[in-house]
Residue frames relative to the residue before (quaternion, step in Angstrom):
aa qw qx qy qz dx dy dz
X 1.0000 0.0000 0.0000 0.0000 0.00 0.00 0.00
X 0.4279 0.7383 -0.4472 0.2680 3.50 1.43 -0.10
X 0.9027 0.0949 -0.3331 0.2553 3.79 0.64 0.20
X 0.2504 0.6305 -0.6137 0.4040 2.74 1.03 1.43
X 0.6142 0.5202 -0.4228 0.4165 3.55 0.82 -0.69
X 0.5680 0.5627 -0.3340 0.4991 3.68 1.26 -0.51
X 0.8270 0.2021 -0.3089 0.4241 3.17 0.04 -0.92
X 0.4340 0.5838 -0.5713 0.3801 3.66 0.96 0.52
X 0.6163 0.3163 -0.3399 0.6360 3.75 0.75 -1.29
X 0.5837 0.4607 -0.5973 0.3005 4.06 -0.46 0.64
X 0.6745 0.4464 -0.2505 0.5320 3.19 1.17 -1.21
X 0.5725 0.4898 -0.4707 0.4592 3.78 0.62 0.34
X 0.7100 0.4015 -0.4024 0.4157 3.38 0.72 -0.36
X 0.6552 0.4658 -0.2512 0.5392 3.61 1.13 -0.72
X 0.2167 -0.6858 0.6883 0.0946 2.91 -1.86 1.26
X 0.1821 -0.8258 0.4562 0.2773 3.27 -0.26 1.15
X 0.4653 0.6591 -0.4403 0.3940 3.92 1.10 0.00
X 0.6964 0.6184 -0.1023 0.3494 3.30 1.23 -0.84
X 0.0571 -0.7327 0.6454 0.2080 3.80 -0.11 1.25
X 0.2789 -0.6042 0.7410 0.0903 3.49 -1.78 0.79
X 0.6313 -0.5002 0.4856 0.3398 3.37 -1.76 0.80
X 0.5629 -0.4016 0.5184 0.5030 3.79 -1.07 0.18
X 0.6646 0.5539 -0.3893 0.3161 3.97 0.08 -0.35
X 0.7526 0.4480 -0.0598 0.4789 2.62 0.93 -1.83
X 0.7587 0.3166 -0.3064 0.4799 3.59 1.19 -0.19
X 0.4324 0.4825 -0.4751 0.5953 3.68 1.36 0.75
X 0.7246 0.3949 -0.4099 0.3885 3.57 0.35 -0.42
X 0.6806 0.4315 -0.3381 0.4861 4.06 1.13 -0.54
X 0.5834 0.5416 -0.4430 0.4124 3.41 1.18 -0.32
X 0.6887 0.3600 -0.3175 0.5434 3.37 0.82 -0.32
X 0.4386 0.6225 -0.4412 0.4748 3.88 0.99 0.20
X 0.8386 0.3855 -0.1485 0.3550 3.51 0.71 -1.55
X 0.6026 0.6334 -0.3770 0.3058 3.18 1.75 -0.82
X 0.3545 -0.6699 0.6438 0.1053 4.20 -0.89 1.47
X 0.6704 0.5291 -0.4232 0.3026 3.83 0.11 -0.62
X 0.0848 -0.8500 0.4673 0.2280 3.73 -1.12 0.22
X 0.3782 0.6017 -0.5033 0.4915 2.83 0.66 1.64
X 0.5391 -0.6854 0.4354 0.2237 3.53 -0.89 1.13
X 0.0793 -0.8566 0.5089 -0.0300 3.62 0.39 1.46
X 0.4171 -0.7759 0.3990 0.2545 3.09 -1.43 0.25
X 0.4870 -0.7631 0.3386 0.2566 3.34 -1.04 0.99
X 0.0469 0.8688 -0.4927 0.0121 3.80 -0.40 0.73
X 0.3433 -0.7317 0.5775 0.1153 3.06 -1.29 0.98
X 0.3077 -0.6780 0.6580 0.1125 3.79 -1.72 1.13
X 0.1637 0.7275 -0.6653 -0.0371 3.32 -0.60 0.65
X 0.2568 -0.7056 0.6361 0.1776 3.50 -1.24 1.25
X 0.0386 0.7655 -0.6382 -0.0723 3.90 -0.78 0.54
X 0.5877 -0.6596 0.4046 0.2362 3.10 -1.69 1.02
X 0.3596 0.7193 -0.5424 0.2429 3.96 1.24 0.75
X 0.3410 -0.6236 0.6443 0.2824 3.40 -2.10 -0.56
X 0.1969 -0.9111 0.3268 0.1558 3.31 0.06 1.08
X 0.3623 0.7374 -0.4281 0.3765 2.87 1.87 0.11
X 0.6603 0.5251 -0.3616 0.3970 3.89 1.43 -0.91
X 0.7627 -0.4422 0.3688 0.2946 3.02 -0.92 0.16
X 0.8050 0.0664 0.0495 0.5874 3.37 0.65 -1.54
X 0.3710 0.5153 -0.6101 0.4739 3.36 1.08 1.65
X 0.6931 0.4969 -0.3037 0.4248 3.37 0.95 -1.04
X 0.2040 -0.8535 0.4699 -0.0954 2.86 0.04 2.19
X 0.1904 0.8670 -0.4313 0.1611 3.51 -0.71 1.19
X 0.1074 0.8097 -0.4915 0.3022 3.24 0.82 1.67
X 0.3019 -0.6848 0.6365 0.1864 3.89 -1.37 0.38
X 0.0295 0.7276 -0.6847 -0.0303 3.26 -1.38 0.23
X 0.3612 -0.7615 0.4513 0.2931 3.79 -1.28 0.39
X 0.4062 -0.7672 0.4548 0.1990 3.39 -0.78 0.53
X 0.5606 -0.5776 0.3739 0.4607 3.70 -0.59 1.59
X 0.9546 0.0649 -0.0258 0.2895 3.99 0.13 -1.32
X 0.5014 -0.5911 0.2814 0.5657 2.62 1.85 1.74
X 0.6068 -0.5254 0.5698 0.1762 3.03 -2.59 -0.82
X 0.3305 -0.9260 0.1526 0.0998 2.50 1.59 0.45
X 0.6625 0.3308 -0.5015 0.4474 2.42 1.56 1.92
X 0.8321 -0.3474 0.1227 0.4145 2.92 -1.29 0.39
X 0.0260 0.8529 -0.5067 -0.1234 3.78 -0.45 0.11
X 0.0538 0.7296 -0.6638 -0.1556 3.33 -0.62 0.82
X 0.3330 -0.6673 0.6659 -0.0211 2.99 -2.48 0.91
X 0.4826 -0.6824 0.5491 -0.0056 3.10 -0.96 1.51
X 0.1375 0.8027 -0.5733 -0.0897 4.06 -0.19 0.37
X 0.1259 -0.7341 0.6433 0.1772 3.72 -0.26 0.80
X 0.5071 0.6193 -0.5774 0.1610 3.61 -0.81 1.07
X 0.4123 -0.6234 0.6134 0.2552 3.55 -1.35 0.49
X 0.7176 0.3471 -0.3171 0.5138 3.93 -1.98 0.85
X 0.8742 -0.2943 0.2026 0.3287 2.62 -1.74 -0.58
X 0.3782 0.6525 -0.4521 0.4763 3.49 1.19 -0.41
X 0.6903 0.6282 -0.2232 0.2811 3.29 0.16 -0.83
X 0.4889 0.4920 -0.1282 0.7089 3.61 2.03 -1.00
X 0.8825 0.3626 -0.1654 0.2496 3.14 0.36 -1.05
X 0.5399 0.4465 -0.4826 0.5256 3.37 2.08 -0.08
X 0.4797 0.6027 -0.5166 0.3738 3.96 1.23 -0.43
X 0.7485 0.4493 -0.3094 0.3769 3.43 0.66 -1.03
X 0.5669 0.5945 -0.3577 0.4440 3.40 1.04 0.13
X 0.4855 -0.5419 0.4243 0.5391 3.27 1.19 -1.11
X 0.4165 0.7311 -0.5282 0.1141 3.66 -0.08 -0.41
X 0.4766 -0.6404 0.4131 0.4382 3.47 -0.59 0.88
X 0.8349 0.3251 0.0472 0.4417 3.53 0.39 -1.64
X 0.2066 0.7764 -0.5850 0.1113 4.00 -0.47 0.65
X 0.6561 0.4568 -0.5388 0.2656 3.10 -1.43 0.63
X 0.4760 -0.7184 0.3824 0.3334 3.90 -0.94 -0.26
X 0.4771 0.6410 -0.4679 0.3775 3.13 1.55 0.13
X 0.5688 0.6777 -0.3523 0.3051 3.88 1.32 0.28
X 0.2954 0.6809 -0.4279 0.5158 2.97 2.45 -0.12
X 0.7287 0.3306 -0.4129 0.4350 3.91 -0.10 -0.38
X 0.7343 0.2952 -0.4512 0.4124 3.99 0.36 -0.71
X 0.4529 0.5327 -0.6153 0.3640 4.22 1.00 -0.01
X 0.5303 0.6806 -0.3440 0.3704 3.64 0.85 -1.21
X 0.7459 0.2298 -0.1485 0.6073 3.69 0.48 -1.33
X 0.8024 -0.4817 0.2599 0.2380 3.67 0.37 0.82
X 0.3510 0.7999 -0.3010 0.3824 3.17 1.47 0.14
X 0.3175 0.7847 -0.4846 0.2207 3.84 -0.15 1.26
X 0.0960 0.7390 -0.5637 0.3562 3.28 1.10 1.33
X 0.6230 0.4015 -0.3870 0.5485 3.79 0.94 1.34
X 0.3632 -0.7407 0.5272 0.2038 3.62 -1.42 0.40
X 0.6546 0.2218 -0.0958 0.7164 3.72 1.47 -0.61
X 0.1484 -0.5817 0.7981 0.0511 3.42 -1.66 0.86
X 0.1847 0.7771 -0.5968 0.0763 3.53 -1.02 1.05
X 0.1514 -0.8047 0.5385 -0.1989 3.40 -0.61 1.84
X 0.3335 -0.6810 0.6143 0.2184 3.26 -0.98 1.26
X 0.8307 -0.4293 0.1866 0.3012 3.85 -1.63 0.71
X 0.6033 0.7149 -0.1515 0.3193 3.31 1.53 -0.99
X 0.5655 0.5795 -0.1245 0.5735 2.81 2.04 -1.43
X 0.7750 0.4952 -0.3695 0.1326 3.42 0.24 -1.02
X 0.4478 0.5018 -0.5971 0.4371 4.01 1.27 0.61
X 0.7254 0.3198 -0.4815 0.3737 3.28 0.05 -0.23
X 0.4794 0.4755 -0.5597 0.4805 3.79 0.53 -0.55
X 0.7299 0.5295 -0.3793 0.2073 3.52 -0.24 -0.78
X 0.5394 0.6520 -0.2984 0.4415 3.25 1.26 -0.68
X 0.6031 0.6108 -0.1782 0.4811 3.24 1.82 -0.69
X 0.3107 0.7294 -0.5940 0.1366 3.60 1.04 -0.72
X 0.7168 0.6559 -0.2065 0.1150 3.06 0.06 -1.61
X 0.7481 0.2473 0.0155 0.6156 3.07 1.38 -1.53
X 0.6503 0.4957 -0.2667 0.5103 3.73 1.55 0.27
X 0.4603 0.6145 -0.3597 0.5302 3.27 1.67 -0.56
X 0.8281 0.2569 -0.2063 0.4535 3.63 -0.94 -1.28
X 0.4575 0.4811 -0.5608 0.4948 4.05 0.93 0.45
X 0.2740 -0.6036 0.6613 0.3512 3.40 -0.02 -1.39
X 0.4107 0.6702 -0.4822 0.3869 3.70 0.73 1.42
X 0.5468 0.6388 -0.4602 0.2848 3.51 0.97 -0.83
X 0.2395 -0.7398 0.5722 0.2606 3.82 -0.13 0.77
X 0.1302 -0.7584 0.6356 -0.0631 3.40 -1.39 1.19
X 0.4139 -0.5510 0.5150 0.5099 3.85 -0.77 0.95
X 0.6913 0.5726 -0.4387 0.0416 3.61 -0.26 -0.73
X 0.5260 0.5578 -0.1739 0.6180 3.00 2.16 -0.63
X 0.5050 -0.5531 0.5798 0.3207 3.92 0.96 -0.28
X 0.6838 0.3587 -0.4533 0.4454 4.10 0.29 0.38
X 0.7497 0.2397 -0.4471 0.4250 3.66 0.21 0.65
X 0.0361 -0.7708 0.5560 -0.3088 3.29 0.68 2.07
X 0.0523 -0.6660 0.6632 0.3376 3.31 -1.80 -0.17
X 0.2933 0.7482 -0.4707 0.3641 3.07 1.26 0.94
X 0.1607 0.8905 -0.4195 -0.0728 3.76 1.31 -0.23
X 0.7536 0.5322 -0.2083 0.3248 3.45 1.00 -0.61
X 0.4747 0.6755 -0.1927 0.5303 2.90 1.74 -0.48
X 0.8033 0.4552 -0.1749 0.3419 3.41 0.93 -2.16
X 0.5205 0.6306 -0.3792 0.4332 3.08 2.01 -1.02
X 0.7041 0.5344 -0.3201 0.3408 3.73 0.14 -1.50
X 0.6178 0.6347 -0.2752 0.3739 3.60 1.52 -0.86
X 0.7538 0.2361 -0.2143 0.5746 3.39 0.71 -1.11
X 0.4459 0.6150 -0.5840 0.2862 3.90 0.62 0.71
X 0.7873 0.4709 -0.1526 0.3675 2.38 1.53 -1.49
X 0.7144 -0.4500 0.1206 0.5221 3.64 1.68 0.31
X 0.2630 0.7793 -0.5169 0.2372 3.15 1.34 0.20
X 0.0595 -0.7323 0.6759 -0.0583 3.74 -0.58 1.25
X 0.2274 -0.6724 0.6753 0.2001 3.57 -2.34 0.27
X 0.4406 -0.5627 0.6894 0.1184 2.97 -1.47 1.54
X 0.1964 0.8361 -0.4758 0.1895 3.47 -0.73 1.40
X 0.1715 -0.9563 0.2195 0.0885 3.26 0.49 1.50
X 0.4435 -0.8482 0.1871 0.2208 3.63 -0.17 0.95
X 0.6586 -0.3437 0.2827 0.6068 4.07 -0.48 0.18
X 0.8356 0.0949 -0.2670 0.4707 3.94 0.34 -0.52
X 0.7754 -0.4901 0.2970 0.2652 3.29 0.47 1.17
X 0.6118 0.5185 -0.3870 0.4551 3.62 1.32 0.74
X 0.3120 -0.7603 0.5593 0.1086 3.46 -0.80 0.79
X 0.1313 -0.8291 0.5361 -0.0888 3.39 -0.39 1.49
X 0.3405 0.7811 -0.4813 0.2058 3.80 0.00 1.23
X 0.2569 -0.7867 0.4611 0.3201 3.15 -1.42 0.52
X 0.4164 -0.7246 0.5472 0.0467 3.49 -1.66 0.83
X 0.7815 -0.0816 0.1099 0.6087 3.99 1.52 0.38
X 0.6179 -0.4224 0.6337 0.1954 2.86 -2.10 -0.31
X 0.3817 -0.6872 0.5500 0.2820 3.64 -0.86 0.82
X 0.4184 0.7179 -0.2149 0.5132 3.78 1.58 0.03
X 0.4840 0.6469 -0.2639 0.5269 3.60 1.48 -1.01
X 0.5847 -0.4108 0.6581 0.2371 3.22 -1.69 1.09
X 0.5125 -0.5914 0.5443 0.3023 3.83 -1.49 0.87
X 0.6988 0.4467 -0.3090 0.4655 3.84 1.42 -0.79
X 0.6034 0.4997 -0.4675 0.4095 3.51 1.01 0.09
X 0.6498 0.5244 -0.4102 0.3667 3.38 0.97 -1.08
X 0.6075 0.6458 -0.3397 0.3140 3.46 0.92 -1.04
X 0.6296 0.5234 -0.2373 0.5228 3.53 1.25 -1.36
X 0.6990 0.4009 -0.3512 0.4768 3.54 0.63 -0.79
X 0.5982 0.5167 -0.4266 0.4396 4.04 0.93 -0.17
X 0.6567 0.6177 -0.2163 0.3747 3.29 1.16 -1.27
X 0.6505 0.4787 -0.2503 0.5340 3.56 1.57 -1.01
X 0.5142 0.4862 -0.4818 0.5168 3.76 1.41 -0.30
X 0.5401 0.7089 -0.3923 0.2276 3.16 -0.04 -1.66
X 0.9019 0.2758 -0.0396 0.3301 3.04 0.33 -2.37
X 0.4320 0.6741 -0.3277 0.5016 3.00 1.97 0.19
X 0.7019 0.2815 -0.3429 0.5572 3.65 0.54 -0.69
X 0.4707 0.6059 -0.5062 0.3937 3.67 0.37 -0.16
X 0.5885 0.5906 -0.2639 0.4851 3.17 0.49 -1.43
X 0.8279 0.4504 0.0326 0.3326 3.27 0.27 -0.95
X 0.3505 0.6999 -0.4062 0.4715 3.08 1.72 0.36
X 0.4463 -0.5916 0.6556 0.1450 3.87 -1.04 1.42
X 0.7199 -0.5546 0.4093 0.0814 3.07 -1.42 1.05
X 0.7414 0.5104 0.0364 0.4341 2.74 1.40 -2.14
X 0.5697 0.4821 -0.4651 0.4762 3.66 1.55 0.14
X 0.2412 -0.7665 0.5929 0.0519 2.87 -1.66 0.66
X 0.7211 0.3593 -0.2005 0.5574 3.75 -0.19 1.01
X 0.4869 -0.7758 0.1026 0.3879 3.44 -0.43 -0.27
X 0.6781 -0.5620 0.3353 0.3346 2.90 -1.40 1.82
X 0.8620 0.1052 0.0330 0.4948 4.32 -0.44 -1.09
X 0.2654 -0.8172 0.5092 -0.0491 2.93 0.01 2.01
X 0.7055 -0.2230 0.0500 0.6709 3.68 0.59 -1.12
X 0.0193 -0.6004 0.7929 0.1023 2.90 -1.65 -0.22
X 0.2085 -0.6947 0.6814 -0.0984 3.50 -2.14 1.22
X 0.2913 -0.8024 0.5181 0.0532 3.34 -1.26 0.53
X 0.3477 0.7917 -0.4806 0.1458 3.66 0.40 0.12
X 0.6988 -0.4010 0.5020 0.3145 3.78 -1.61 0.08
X 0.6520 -0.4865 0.3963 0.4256 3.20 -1.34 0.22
X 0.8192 0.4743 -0.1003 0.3064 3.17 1.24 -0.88
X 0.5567 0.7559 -0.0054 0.3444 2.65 1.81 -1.05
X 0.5282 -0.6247 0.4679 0.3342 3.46 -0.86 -0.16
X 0.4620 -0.6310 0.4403 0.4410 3.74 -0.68 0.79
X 0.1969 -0.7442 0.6275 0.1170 3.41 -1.41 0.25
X 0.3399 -0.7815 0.5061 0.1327 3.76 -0.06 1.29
X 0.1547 -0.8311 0.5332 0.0313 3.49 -0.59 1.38
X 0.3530 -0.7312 0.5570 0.1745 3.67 -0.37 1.00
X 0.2065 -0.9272 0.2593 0.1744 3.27 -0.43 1.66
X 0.4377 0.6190 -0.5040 0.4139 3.30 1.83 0.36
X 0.6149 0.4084 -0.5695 0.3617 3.51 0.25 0.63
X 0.7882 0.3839 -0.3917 0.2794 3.32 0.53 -0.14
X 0.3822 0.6672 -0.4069 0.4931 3.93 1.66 0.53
């Protein structure tokens, strides 16, 4: 019964009626979190789009000052010299003979990144690369011949802001382990990213809520005039 008794003394500290400054709700999220394991920190953002439109269905990347502090491995599906050159980058995995073990279900990776040449045969994959969240897409920056560049990017934390069928954006932004001033920068670099990113075509208002909480935790409702 030991964490229910936790998350009882969490919910005492937390008002859930209550928006809190982006500070003030990184600093209780890391007050309430009971687990002792180094969870991750994630952010809900509800926005007022229709992803059914086109140019609501908002899907853009940005990098985070102190990464995500985890590990990321990357998959490069290319042929030639590319091939040297995503090793020289770092990539965990390179070559196209990995098109056959994605096929048989292989996904012992977090990013698939594929220069233009590749992408009929990736495609043949939709199926079994889609509902992962691997199918590299230009829109995300992984079907580049920039490979060296894209690789160093998502080591360093490059992440996608990707908004779902009911219009929430589910992403992470750190480690529950994180300085309170890193997490804050790494919200602040989302934040101004989906702003950015606001469609023409909405009407009313665009970022309704948004929350912060641990894997474990309880959401924490961030009041966005503190973070403008």
């Amino acid at each position: 019964m030991q964490i229910s008794k936790n998350k009882k003394s969490a919910n005492e500290k937390l008002d859930r009626s209550k928006e809190y400054s982006l500070e003030d709700a990184v600093k209780l999220m890391k007050e309430v979190k009971y687990s002792q394991f180094d969870e991750s920190v994630d952010l809900a953002i509800n926005l007022g789009v229709d992803s059914r439109h086109a140019d609501q269905n908002i899907r853009v990347t940005t990098t985070l000052p102190h990464g995500t502090g985890k590990e990321v491995k990357v998959l490069v599906v290319a042929q030639g010299p590319k091939e040297k050159e995503a090793q020289d980058a770092g990539a965990d995995y390179v070559g196209k003979e990995f098109l056959e073990k994605l096929k048989g279900g292989w996904d012992d990776v977090d990013k698939v990144i594929a220069t233009p040449d590749m992408m009929p045969e990736l495609g043949k994959l939709g199926k079994v690369l889609g509902p992962k969240g691997l199918m590299p897409n230009p829109k995300s920056g992984t079907v580049t011949m920039d490979v060296a560049n894209t690789v160093k990017e998502l080591k360093a934390g490059k992440i996608e802001i990707r908004v779902e069928k009911t219009g929430i954006v589910h992403t992470q932004c750190g480690k529950s382990s994180f300085e309170e001033t890193a997490l804050v920068e790494n919200i602040r670099a989302i934040y101004d990213t989906i702003m950015k990113a606001k469609p023409a075509s909405v009407k009313g208002t665009y970022l309704k809520k948004m929350s912060v909480s641990s894997t474990m935790g309880p959401g924490i409702k961030v009041d966005q005039g503190s973070i403008r």
